[in-house]
C-alpha positions in Angstrom: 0.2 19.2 -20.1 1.4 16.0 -21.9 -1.8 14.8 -23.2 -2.7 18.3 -24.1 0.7 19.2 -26.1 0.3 15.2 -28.2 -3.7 16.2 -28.8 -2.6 19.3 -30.3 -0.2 17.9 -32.5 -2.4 15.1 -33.5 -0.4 12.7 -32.0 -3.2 10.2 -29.9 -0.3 7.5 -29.0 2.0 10.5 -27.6 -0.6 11.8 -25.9 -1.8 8.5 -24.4 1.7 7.8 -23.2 1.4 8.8 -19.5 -2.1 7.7 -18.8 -1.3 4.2 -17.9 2.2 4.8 -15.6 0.1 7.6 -14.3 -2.9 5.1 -13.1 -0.3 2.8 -12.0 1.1 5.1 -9.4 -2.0 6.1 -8.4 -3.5 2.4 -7.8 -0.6 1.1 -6.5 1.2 3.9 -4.7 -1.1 6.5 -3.3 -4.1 4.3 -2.9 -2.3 1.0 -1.3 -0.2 3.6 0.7 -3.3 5.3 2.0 -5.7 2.3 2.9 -5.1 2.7 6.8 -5.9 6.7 6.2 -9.4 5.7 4.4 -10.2 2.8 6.5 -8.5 2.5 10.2 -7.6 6.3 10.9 -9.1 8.2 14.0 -8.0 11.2 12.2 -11.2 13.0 10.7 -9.9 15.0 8.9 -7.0 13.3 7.2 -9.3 10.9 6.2 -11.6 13.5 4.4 -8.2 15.0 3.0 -7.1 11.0 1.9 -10.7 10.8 -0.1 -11.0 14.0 -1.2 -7.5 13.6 -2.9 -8.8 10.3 -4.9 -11.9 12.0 -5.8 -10.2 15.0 -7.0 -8.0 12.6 -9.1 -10.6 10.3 -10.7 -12.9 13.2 -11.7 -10.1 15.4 -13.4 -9.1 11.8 -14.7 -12.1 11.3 -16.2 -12.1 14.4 -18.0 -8.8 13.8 -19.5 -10.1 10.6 -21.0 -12.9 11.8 -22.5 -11.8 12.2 -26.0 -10.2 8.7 -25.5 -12.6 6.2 -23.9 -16.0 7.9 -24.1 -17.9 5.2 -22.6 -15.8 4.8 -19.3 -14.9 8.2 -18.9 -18.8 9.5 -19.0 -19.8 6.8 -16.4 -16.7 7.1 -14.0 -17.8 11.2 -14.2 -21.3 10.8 -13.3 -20.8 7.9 -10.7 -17.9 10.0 -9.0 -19.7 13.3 -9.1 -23.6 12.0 -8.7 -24.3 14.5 -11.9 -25.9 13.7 -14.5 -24.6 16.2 -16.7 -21.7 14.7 -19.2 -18.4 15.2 -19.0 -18.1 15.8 -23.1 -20.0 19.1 -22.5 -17.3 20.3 -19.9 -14.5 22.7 -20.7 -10.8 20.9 -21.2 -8.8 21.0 -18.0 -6.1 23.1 -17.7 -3.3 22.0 -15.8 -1.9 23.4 -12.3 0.9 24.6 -10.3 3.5 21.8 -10.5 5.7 20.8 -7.7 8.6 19.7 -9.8 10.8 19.4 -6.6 8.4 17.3 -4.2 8.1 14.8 -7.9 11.6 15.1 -7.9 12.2 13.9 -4.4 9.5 10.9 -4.1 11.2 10.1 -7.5 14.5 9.4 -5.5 12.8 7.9 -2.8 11.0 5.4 -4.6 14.0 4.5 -6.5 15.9 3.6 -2.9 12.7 1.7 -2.2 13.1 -0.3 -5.6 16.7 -0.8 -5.1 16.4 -1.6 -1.3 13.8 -4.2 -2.2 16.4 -5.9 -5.0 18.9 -6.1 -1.8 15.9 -8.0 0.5 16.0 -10.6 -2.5 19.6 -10.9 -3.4 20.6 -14.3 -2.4 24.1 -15.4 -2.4 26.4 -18.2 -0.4 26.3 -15.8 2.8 23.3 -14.1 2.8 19.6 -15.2 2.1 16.5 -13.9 0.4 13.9 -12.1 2.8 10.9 -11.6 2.4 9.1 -8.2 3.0 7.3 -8.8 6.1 10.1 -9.9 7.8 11.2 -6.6 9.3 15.0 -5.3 9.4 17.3 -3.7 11.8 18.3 -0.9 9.4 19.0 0.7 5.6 21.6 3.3 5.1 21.5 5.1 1.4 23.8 7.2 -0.7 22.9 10.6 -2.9 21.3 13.6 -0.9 19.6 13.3 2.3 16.1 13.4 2.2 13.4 14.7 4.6 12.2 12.7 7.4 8.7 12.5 5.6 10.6 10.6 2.6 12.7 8.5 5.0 9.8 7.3 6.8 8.1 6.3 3.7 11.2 4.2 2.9 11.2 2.5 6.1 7.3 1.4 6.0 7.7 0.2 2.2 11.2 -1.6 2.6 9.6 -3.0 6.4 13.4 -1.7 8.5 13.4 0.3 11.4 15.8 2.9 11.1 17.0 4.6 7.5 20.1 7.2 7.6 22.7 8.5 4.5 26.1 7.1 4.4 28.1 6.5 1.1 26.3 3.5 -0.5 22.9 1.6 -0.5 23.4 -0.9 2.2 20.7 -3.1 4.0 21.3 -5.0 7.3 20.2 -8.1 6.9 21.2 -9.6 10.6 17.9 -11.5 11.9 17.9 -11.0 15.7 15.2 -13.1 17.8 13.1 -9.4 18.3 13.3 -9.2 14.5 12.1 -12.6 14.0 9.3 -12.5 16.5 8.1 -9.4 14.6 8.2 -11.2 11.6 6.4 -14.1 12.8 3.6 -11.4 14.2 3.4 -10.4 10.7 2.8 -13.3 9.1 0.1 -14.6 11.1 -1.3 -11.3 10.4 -1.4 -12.3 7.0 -2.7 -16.0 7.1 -5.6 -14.3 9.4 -6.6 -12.1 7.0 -6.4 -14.2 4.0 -8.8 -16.4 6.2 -11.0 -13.2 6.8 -11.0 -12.9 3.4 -12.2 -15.6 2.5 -14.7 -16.1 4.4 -16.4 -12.7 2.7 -16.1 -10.4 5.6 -15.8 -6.9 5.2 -13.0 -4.5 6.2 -14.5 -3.2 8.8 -15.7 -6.5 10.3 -15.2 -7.2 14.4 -14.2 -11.1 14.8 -13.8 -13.6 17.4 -10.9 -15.9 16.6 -8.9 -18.3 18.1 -5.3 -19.4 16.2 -3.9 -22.7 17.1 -0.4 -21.2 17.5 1.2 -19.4 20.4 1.5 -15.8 19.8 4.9 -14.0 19.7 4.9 -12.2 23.3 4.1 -8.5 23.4 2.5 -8.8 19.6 -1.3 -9.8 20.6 -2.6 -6.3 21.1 -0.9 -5.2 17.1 -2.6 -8.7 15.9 -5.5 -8.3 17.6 -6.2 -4.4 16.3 -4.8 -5.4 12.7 -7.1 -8.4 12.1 -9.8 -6.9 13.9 -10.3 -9.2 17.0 -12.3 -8.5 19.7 -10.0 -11.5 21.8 -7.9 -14.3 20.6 -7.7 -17.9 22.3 -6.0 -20.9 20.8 -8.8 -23.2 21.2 -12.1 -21.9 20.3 -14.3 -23.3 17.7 -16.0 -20.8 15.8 -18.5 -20.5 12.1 -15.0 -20.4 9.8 -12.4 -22.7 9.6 -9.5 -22.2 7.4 -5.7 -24.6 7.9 -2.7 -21.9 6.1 0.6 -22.5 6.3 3.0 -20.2 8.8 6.5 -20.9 8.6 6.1 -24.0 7.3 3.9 -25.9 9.7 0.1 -26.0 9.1 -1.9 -24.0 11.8 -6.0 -23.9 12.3 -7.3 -20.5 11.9 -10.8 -20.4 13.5 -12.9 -17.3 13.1 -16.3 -15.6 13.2 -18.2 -12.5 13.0 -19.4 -10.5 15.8 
């Protein structure tokens, strides 16, 4: 609606205005938010619904650009659609029904997550900057109370384990041992697949790897499925070497392709 009200009244750079935001929040909101549901999901049909989503996107994206970048929007058509017919010779899109109220509400909740965030990085005399993977006991936020589909979207992207309303945005920042042990989990998560990574494997990539740390207890099974171990030892010696950095000590991250 946007782009078509600025084209009809000549006006490229208004009508241009939303196009970058709007591939901002797709990249890095819908499609980071949704990797597990296009990669690591047992659910069938949620992930046809998570690609089918995308692809509905980037083709009606496509079309929308035409006028604009000619080049990219024709080959970003016909690669998404397998066509070769060009998207110049298609009618303009009209735009549909719009939720205003589900917009609306992931507006709020994104702005708790933005503000919530601020709070994890707020360092003062008494309290310390966090960082995200370090899970939290809890964050309590003002305003109306959302739906527990929005307050579980809060808890995955601020990394707490319980969100509720009170009167003011407030975010435990107490780090009990469990917390801590979770957050060390985390970050050896992450050093393992940066090392993955590296070493050019693919997503979808069984490994055998041995880490020259101890695991936090009860965590192996989560590390295991995350990094996408078949077993983990502390002593193996295996195709890819990698020394990172966890917690400030230098650990050995062997690991190798099945």
């Amino acid at each position: 609606d946007e782009i078509t009200e600025g084209m009809e009244e000549y006006n490229v750079p208004k009508a241009l205005e939303g196009v970058l935001p709007f591939i901002d929040d797709m990249s890095n909101w819908f499609v980071r938010r949704s990797r597990r549901r296009f990669s690591k999901n047992d659910d069938t049909e949620d992930k046809r619904n998570a690609f089918a989503t995308l692809y509905y996107v980037l083709v009606y994206l496509s079309k929308l650009l035409a006028p604009f970048t000619p080049f990219l929007a024709e080959e970003l058509y016909q690669k998404m659609t397998g066509k070769n017919e060009s998207v110049h010779l298609l009618n303009w899109p009209e735009a549909g029904t719009i939720d205003a109220e589900i917009l609306e509400e992931m507006a709020h909740t994104r702005r708790i997550i933005t503000d919530a965030l601020a709070l994890r990085m707020q360092k003062s005399d008494i309290e310390d900057q966090i960082k995200i993977r370090q899970p939290l006991a809890e964050l309590s936020y003002d305003g109306e109370k959302l739906d527990d589909y929005y307050e579980q979207i809060i808890a995955e992207e601020v990394n707490v384990k319980v969100v509720k309303n009170g009167k003011k945005l407030v975010l435990d920042k107490t780090l009990t041992p469990e917390l801590l042990e979770e957050g060390t989990a985390r970050e050896i998560i992450r050093t393992i697949q940066a090392a993955r990574k590296h070493a050019g494997l693919r997503q979808d990539d069984q490994i055998k790897l041995s880490v020259s740390v101890e695991l936090p207890k009860g965590y192996e099974g989560m590390i295991k499925t995350e990094v996408g171990a078949t077993k983990i030892d502390r002593t193996g010696n295996y195709s890819y070497d990698e020394i990172a950095k966890l917690n400030g000590e230098n650990i050995t991250i062997s690991l190798e392709k099945i």
